[in-house]
Backbone of each chain as ProteinMPNN parsed JSONL, in Angstrom:
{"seq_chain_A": "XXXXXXXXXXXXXXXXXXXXXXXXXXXXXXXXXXXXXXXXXXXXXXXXXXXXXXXXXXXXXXXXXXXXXXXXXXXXXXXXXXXXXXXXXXXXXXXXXXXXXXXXXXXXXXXXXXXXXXXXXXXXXXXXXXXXXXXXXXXXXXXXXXXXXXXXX", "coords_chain_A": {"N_chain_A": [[0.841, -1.199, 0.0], [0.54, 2.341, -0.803], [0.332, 3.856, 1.473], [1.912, 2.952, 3.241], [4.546, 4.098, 2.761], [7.543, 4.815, 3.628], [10.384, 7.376, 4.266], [13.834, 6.919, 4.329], [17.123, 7.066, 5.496], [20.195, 7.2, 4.4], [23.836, 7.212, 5.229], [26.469, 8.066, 3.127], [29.287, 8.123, 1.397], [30.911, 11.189, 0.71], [30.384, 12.826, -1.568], [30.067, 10.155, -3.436], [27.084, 9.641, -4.123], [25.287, 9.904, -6.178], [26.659, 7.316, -6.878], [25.774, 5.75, -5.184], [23.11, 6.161, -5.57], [23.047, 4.66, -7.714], [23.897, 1.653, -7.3], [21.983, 0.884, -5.519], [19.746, 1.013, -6.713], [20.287, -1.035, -8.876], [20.978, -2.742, -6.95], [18.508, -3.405, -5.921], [16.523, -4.014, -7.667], [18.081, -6.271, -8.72], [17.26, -8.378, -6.51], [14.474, -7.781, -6.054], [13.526, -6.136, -4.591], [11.508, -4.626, -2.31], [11.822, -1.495, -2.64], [10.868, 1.628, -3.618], [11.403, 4.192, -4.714], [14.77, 6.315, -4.664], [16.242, 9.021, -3.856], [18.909, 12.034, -4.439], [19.672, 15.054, -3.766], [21.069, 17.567, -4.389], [21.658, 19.362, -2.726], [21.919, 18.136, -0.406], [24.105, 16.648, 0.857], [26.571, 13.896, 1.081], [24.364, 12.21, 2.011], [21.477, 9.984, 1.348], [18.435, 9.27, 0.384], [16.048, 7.078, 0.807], [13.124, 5.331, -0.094], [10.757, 3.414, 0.876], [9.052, 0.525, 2.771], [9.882, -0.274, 5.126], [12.667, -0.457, 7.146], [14.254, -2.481, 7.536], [14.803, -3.954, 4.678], [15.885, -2.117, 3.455], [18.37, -1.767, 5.329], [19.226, -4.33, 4.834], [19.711, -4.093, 1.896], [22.07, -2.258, 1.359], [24.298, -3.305, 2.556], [26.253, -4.512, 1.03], [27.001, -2.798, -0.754], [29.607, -0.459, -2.129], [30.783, 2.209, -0.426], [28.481, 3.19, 1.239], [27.152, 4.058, 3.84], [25.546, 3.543, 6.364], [22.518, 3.418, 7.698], [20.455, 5.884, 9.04], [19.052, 6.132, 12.03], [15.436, 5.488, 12.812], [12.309, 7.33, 10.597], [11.24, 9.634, 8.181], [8.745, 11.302, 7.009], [6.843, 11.731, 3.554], [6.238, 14.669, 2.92], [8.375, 16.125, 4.709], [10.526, 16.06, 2.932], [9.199, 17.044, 0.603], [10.378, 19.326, 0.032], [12.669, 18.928, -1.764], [12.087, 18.356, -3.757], [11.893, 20.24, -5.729], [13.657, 22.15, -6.3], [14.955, 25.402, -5.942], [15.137, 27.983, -8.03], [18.705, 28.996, -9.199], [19.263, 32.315, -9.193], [17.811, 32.75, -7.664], [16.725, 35.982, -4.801], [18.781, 37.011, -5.53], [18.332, 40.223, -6.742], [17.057, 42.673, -9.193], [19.084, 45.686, -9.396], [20.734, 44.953, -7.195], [24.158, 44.428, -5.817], [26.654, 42.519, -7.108], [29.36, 40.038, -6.455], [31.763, 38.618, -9.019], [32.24, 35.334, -9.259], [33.342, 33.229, -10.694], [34.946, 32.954, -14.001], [36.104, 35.078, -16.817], [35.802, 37.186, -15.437], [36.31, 37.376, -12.835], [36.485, 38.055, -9.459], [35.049, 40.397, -9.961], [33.512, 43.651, -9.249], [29.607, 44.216, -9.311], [26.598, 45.793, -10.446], [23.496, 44.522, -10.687], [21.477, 44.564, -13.578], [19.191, 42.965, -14.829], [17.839, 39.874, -14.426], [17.143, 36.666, -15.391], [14.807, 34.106, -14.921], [14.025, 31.801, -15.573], [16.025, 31.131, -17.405], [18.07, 31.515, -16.045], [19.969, 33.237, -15.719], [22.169, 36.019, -15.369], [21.983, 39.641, -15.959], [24.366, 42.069, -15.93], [26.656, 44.714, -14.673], [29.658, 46.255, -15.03], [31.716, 47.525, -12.545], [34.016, 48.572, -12.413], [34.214, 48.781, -15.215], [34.831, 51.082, -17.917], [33.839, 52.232, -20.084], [30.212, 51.741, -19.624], [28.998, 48.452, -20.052], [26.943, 46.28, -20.346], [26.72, 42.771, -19.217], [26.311, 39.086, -19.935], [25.803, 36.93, -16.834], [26.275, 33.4, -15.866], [23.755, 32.639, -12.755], [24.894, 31.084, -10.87], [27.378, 32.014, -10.55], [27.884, 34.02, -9.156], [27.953, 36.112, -6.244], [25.862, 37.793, -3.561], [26.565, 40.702, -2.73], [25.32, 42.828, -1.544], [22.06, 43.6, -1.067], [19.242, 45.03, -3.127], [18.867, 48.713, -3.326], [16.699, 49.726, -0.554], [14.802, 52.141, -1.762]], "CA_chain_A": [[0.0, 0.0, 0.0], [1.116, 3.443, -0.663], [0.465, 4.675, 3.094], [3.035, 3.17, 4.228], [5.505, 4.549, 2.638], [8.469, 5.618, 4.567], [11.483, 7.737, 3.726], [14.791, 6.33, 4.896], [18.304, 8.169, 4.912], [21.385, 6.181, 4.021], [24.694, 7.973, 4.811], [27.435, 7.759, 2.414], [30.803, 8.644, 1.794], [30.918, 12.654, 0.195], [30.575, 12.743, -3.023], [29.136, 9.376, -4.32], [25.886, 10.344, -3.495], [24.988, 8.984, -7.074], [26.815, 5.934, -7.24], [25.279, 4.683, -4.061], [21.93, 5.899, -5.501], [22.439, 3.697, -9.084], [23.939, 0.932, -6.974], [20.957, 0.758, -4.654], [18.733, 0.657, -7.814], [20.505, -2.312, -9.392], [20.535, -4.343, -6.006], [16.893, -3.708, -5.522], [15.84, -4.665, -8.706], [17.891, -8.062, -8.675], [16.725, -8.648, -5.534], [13.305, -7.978, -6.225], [13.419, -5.806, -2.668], [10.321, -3.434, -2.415], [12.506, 0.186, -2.582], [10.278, 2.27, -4.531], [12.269, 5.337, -5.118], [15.824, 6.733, -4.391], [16.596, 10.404, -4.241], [19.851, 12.001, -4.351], [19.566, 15.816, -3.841], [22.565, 18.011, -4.79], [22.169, 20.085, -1.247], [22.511, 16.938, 0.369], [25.616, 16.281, 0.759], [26.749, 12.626, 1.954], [22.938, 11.014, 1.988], [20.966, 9.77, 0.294], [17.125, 9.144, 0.915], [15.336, 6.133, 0.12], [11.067, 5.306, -0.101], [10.737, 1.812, 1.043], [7.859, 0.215, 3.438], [10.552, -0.743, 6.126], [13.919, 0.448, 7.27], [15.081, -3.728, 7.421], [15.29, -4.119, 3.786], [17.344, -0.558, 3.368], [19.805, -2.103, 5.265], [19.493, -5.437, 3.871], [20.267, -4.008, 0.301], [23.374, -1.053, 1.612], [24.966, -4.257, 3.068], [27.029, -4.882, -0.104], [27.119, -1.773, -1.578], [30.314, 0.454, -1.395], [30.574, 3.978, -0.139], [26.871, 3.137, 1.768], [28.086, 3.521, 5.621], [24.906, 3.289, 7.409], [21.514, 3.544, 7.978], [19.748, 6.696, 9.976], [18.028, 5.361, 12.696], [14.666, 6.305, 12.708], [12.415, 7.118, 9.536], [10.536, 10.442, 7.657], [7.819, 11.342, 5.886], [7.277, 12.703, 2.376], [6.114, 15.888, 3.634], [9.608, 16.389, 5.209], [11.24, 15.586, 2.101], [9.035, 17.499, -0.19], [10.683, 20.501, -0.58], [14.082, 18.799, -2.096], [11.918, 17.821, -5.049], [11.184, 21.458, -5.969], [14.786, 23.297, -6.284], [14.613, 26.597, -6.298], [16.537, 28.742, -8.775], [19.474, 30.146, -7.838], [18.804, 33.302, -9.34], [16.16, 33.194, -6.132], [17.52, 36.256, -4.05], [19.605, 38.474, -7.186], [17.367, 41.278, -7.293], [17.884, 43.928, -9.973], [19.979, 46.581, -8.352], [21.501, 44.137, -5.941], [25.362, 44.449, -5.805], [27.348, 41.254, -6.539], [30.57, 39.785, -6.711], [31.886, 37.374, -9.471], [32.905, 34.545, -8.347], [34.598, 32.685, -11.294], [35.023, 32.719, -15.28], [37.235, 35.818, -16.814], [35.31, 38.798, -14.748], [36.11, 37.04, -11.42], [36.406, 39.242, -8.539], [34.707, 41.834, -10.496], [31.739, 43.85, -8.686], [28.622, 44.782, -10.655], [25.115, 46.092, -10.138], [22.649, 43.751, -11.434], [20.728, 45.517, -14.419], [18.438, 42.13, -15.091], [17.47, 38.458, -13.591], [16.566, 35.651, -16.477], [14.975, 33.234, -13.68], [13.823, 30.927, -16.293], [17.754, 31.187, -18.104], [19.446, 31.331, -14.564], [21.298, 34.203, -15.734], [21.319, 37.631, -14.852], [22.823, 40.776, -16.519], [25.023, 42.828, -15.078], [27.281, 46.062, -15.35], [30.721, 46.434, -14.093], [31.817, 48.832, -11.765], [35.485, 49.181, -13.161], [34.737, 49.242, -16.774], [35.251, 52.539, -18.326], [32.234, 52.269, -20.008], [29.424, 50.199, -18.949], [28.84, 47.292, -21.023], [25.444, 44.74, -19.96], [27.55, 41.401, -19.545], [25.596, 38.521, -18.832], [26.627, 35.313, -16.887], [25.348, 32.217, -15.256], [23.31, 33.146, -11.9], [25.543, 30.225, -9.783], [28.582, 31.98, -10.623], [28.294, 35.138, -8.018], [27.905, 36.098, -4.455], [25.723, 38.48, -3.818], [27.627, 41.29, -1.4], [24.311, 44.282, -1.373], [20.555, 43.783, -1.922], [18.994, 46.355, -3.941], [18.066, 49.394, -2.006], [15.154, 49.988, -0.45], [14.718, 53.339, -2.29]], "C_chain_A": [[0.864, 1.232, 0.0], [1.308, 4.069, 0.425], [1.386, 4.276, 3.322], [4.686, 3.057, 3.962], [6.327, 5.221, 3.125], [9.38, 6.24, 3.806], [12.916, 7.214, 4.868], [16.034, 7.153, 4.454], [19.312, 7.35, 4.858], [22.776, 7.564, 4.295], [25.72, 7.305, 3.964], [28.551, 8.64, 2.564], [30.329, 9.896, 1.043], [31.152, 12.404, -0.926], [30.284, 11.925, -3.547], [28.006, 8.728, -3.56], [25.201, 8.963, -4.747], [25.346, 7.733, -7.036], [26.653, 5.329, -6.543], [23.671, 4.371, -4.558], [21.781, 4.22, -6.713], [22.604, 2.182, -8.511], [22.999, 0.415, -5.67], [19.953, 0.396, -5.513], [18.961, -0.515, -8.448], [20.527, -3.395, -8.034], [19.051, -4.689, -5.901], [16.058, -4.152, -6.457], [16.555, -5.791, -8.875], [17.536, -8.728, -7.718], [15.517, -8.396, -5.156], [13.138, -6.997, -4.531], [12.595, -4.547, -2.799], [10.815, -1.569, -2.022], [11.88, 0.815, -3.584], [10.955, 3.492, -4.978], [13.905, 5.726, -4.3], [16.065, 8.071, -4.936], [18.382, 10.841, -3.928], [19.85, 13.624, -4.233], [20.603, 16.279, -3.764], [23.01, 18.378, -3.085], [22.239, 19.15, -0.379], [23.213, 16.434, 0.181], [25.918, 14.917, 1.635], [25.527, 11.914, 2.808], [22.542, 11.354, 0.831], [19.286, 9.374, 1.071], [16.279, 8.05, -0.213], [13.897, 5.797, 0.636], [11.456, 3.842, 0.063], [9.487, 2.0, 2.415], [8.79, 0.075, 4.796], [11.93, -0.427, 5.81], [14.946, -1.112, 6.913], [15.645, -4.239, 5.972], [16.517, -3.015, 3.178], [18.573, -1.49, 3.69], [20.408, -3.347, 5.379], [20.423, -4.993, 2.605], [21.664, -2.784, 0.176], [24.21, -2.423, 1.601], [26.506, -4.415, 1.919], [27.535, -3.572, -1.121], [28.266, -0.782, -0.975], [29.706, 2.181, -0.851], [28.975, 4.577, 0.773], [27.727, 3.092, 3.363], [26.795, 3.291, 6.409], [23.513, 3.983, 6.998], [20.792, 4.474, 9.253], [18.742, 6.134, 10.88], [16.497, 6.433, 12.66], [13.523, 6.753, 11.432], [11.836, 8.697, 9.61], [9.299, 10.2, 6.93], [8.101, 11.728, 4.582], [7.133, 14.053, 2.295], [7.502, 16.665, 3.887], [10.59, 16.836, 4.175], [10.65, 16.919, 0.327], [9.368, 18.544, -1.295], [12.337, 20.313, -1.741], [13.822, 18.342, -4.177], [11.61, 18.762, -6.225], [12.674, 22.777, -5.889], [14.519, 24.62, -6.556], [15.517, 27.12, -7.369], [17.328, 29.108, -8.324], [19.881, 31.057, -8.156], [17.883, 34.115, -7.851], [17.193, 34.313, -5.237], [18.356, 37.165, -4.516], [18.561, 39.133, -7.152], [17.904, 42.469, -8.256], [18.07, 45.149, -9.29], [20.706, 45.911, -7.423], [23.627, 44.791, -6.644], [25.938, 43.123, -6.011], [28.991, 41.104, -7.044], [30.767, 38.703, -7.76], [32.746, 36.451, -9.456], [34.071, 33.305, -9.066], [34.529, 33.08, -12.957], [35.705, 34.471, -15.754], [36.66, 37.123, -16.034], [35.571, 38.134, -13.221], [36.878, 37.893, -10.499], [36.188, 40.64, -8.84], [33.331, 42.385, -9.445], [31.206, 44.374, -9.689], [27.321, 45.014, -9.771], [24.818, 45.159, -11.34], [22.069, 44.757, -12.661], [19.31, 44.492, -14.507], [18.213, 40.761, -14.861], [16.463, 37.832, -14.926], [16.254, 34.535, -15.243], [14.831, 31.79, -14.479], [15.572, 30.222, -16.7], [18.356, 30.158, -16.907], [20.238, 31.985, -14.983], [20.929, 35.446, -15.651], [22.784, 38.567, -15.378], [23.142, 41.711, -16.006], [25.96, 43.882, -15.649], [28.602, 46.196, -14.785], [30.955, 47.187, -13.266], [33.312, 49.311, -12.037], [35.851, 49.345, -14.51], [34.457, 50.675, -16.848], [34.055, 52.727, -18.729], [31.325, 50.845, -19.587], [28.351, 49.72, -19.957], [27.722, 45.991, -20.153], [26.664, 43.348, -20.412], [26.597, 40.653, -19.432], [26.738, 37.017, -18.698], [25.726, 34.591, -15.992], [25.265, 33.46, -13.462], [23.904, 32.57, -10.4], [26.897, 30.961, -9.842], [28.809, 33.348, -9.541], [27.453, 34.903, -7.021], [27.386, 37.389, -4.877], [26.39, 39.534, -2.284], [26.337, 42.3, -1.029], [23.083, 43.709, -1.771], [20.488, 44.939, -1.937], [18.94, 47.256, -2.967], [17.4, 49.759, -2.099], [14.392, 51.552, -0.931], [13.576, 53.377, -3.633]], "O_chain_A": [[1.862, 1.245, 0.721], [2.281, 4.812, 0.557], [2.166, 5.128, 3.747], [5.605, 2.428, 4.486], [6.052, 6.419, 3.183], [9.419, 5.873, 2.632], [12.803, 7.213, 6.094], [16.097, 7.78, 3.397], [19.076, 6.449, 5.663], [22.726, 8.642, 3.703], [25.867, 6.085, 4.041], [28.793, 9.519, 3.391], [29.177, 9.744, 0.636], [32.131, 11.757, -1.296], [29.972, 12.329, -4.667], [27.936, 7.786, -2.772], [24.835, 7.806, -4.54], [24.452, 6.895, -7.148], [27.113, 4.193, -6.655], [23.015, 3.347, -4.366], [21.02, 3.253, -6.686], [21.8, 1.35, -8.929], [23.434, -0.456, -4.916], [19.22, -0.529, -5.164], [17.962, -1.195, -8.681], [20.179, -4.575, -8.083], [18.511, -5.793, -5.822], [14.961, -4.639, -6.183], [15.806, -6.69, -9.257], [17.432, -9.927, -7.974], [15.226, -8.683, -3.995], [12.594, -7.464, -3.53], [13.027, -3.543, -3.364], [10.23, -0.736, -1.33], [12.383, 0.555, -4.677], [10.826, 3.512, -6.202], [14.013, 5.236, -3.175], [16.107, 8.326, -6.14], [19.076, 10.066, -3.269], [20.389, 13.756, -5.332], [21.411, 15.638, -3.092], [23.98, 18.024, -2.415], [22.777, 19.514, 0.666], [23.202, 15.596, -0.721], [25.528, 14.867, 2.802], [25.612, 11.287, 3.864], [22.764, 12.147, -0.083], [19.178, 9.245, 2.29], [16.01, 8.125, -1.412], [13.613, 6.034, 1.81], [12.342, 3.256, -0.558], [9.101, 3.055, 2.917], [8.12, 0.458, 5.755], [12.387, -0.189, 4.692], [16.005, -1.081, 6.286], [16.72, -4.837, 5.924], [17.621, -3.177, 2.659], [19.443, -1.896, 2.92], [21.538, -3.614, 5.787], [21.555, -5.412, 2.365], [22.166, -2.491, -0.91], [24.831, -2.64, 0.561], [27.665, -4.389, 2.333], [28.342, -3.602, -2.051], [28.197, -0.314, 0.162], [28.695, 2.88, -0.925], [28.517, 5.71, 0.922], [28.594, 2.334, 3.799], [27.089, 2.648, 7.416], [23.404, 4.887, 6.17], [20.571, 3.924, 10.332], [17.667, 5.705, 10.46], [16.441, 7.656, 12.534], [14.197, 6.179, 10.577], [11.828, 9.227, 10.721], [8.924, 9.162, 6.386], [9.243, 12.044, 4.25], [7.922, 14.667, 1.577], [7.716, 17.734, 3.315], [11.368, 17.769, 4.372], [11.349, 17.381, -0.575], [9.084, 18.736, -2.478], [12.924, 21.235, -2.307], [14.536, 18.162, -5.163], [11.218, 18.41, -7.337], [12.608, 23.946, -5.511], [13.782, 24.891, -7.504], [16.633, 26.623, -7.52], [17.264, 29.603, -7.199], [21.006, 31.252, -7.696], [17.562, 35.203, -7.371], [18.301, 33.892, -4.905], [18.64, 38.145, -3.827], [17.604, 38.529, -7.635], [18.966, 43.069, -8.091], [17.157, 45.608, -8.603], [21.446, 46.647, -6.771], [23.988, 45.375, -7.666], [25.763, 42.393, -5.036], [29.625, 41.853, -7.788], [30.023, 37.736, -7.594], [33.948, 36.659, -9.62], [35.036, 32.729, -8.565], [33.581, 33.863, -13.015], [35.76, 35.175, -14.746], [37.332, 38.145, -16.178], [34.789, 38.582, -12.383], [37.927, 38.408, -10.884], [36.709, 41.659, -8.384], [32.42, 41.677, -9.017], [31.747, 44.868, -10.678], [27.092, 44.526, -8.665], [25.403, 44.985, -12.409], [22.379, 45.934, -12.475], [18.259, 45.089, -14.274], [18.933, 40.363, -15.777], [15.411, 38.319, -15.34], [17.207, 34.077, -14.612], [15.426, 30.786, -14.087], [16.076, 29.157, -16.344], [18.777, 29.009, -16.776], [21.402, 31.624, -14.809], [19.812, 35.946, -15.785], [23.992, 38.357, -15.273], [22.262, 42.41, -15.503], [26.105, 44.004, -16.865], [28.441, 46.267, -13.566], [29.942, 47.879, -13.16], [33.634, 50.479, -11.821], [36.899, 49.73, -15.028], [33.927, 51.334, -15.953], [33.196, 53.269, -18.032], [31.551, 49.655, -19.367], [27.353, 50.238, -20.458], [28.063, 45.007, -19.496], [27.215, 43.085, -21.481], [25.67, 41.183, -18.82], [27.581, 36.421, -19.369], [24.691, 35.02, -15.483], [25.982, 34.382, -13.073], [23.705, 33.051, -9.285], [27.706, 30.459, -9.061], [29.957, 33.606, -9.179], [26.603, 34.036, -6.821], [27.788, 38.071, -5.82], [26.587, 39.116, -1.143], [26.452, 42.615, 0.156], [23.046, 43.285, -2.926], [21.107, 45.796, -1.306], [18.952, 46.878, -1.796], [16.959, 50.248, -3.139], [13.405, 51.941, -0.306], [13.375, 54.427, -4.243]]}, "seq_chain_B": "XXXXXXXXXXXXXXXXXXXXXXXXXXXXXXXXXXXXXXXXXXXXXXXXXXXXXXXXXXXXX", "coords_chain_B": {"N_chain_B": [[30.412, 8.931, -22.177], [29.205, 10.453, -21.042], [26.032, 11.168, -18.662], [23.157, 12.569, -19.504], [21.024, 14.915, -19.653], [16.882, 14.643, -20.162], [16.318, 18.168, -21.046], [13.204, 18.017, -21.307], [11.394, 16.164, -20.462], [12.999, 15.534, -18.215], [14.735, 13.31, -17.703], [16.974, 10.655, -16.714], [19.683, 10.054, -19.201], [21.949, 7.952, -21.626], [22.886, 8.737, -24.435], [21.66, 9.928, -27.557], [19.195, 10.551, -28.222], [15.95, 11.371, -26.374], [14.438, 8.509, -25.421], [12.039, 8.507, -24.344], [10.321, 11.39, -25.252], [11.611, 11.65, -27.406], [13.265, 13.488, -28.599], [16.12, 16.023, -28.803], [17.325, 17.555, -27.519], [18.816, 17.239, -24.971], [20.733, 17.851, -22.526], [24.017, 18.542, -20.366], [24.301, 19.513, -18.019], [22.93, 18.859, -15.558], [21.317, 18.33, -12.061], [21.07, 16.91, -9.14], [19.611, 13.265, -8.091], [17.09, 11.179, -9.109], [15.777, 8.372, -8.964], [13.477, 6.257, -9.93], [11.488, 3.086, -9.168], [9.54, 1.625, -8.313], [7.197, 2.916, -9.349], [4.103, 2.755, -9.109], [3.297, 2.706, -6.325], [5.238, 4.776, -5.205], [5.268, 7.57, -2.966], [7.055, 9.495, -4.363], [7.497, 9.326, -6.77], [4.559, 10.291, -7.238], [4.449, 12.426, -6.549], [5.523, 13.694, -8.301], [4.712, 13.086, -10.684], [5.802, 10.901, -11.987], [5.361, 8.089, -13.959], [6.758, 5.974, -15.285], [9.099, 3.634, -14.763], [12.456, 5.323, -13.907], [15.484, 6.847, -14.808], [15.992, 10.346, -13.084], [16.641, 13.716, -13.331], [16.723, 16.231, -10.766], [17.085, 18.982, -11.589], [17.464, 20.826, -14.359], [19.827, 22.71, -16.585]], "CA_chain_B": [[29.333, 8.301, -22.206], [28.845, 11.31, -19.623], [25.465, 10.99, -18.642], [22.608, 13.87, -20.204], [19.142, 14.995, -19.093], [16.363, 15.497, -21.319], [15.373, 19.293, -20.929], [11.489, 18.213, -21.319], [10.851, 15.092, -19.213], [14.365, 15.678, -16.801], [15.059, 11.492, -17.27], [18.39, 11.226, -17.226], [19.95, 9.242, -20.393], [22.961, 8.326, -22.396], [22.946, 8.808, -25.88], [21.659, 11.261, -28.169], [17.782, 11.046, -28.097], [15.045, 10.616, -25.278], [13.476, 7.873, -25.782], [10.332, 9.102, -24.571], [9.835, 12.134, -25.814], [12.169, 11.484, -28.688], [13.739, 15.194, -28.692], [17.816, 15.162, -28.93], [17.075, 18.398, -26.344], [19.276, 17.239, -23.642], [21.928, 19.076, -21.683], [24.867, 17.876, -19.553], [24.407, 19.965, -16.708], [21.981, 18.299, -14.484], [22.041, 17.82, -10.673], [19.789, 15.879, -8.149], [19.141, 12.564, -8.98], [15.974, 10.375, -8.477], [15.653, 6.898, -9.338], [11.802, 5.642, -9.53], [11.939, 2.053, -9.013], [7.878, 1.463, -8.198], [6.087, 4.145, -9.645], [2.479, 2.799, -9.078], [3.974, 3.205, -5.154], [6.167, 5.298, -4.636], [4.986, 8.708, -2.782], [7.929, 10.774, -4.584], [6.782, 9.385, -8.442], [3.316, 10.575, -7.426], [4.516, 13.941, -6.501], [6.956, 14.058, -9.644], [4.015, 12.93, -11.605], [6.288, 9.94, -12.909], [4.846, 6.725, -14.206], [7.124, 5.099, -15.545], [10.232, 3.705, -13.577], [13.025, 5.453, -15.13], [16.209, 7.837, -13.43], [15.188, 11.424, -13.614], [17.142, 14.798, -13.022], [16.113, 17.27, -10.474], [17.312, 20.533, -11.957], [18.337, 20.587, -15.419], [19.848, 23.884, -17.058]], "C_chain_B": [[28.926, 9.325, -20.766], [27.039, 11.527, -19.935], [24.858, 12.633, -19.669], [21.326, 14.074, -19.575], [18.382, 15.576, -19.893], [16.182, 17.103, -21.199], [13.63, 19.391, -20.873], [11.417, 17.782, -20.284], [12.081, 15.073, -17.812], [14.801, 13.915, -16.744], [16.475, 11.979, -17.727], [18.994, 9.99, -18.331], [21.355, 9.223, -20.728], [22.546, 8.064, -23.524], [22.495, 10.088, -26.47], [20.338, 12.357, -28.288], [17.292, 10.559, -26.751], [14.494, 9.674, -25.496], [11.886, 7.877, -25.495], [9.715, 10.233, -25.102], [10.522, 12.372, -27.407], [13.073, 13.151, -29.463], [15.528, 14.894, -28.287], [18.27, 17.056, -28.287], [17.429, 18.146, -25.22], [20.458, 18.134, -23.147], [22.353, 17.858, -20.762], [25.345, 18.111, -18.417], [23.1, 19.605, -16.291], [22.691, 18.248, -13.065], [20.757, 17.532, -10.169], [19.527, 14.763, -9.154], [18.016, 11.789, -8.394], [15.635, 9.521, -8.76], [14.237, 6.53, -9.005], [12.054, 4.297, -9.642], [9.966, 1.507, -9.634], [7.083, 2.547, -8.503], [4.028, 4.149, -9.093], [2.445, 2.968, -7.232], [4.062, 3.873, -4.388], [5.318, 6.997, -4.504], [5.44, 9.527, -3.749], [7.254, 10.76, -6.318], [5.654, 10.261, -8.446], [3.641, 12.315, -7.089], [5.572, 14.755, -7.595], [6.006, 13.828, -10.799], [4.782, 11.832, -12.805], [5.51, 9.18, -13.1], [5.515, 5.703, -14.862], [9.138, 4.512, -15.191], [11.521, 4.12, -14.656], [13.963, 6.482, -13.923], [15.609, 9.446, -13.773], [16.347, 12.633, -12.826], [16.241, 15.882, -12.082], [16.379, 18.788, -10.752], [18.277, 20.124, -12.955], [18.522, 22.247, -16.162], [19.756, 24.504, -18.382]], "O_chain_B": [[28.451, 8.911, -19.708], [26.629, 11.915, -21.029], [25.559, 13.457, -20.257], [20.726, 13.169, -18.994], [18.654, 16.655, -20.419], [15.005, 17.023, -21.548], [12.941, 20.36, -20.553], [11.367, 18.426, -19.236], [11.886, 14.633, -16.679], [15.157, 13.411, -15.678], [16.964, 12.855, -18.441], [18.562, 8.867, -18.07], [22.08, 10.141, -20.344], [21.786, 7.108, -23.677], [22.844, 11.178, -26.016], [20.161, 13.573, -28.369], [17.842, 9.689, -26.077], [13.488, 10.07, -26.084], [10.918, 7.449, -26.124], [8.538, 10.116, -25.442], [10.062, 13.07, -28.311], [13.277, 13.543, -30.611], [16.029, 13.93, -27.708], [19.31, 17.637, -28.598], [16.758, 18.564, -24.277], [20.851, 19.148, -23.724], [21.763, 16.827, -20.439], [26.245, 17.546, -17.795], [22.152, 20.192, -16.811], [23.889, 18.172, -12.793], [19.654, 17.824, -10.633], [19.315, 14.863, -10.363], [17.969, 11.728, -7.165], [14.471, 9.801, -9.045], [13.872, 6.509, -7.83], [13.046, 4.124, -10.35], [9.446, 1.216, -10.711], [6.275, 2.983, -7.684], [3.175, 5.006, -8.867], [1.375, 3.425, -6.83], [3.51, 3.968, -3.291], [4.861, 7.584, -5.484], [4.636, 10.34, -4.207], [6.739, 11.695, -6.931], [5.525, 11.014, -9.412], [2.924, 13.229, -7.497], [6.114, 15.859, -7.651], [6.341, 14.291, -11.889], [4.554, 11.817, -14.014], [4.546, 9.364, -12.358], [4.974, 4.611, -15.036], [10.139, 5.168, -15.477], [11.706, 3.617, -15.765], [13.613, 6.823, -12.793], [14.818, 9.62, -14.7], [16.835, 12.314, -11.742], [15.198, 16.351, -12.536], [15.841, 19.672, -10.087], [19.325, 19.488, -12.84], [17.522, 22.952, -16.291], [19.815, 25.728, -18.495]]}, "name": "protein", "num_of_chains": 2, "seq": "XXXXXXXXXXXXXXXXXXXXXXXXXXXXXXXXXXXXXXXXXXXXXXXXXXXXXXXXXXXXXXXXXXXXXXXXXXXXXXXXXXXXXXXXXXXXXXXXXXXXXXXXXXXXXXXXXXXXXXXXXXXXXXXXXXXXXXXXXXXXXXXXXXXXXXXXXXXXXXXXXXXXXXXXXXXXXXXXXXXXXXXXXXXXXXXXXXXXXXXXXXXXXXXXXXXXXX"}
């Protein structure tokens, strides 16, 4: 039955987040072992979260699997979980006029006022503050820090 | 054989087309991943609106 679906957290080693999830997916499907889903969310760093009816098969099917260290005692809902399935942009938070810093690719450690936010894109256009004249660049929306929100003016 | 994600459906794939939506509209920046196993199931399919067990990208750019 769908009710009683639990969420389960698996820690792993940092960084193979994925290759615990794909190797959790191939044990459970030759092993026929009732794990209905496996998530792997970026901002979760070193788990992993698995949908299963019971926590005993989880760590039945880690057992064999590298880079799987253990089983969270304890379980979740999907409720809990819901919001990881729903990333936000990360544009979210750049407002036009904001101040930011850039943080890598050839303008890095440049500041700029925002001029424009693509939330769809994920990129946002910006102005320098040390070019001579000012030139609309644009670049990805992961690649700065923002140092000023707009002001309240 | 670096993985890809469609841009429509977010499954994540190797090769060139989706096979479900058949669009050669993928990208190689993806992150989050979500493996449906049991779709007729699984809470997370039903709130992803999957149906059919397959891996899937949560944010594709």
């Amino acid at each position: 039955m769908s009710e009683d679906s639990k969420i389960f957290i698996i820690k792993t080693t940092a960084n193979q987040e994925k290759s615990v999830s794909e190797a959790l997916a191939r044990v459970s499907k030759k092993e026929l072992l009732d794990i209905r889903a496996i998530l792997s969310p970026e901002e979760l760093k070193g788990y992993v979260l698995v949908e299963a009816p019971e926590a005993g098969l989880v760590d039945m099917a880690i057992q064999a699997i590298p880079h799987a260290r253990a089983i969270i005692k304890g379980s979740s809902n999907i409720a809990e979980i819901e919001h990881f399935l729903k990333p936000k942009p990360v544009v979210t938070g750049i407002k036009e006029g904001s101040i930011i810093e850039v943080t890598s690719g050839p303008f890095k450690g440049e500041r700029a006022r925002v001029k424009r936010v693509d939330e769809g894109r994920e990129e946002i256009t910006v102005e320098l503050f040390d070019a001579v004249v000012p030139i609309p660049i644009t670049i990805r929306g992961d690649t700065v820090r923002v140092l000023k929100k707009e002001k309240e003016d | 054989m670096a993985e890809k994600a469609c841009r429509h459906c977010l499954r994540v794939l190797e090769g060139l087309n989706c096979p479900i939506c058949g669009t050669s509209d993928l990208s190689e920046e993806w992150s989050g991943l979500v493996i449906i196993l049991d779709p007729a199931r699984s809470e997370i399919a039903k709130k992803l609106g999957v149906d059919i067990p397959d891996k899937f990208a949560l944010k594709v750019r």
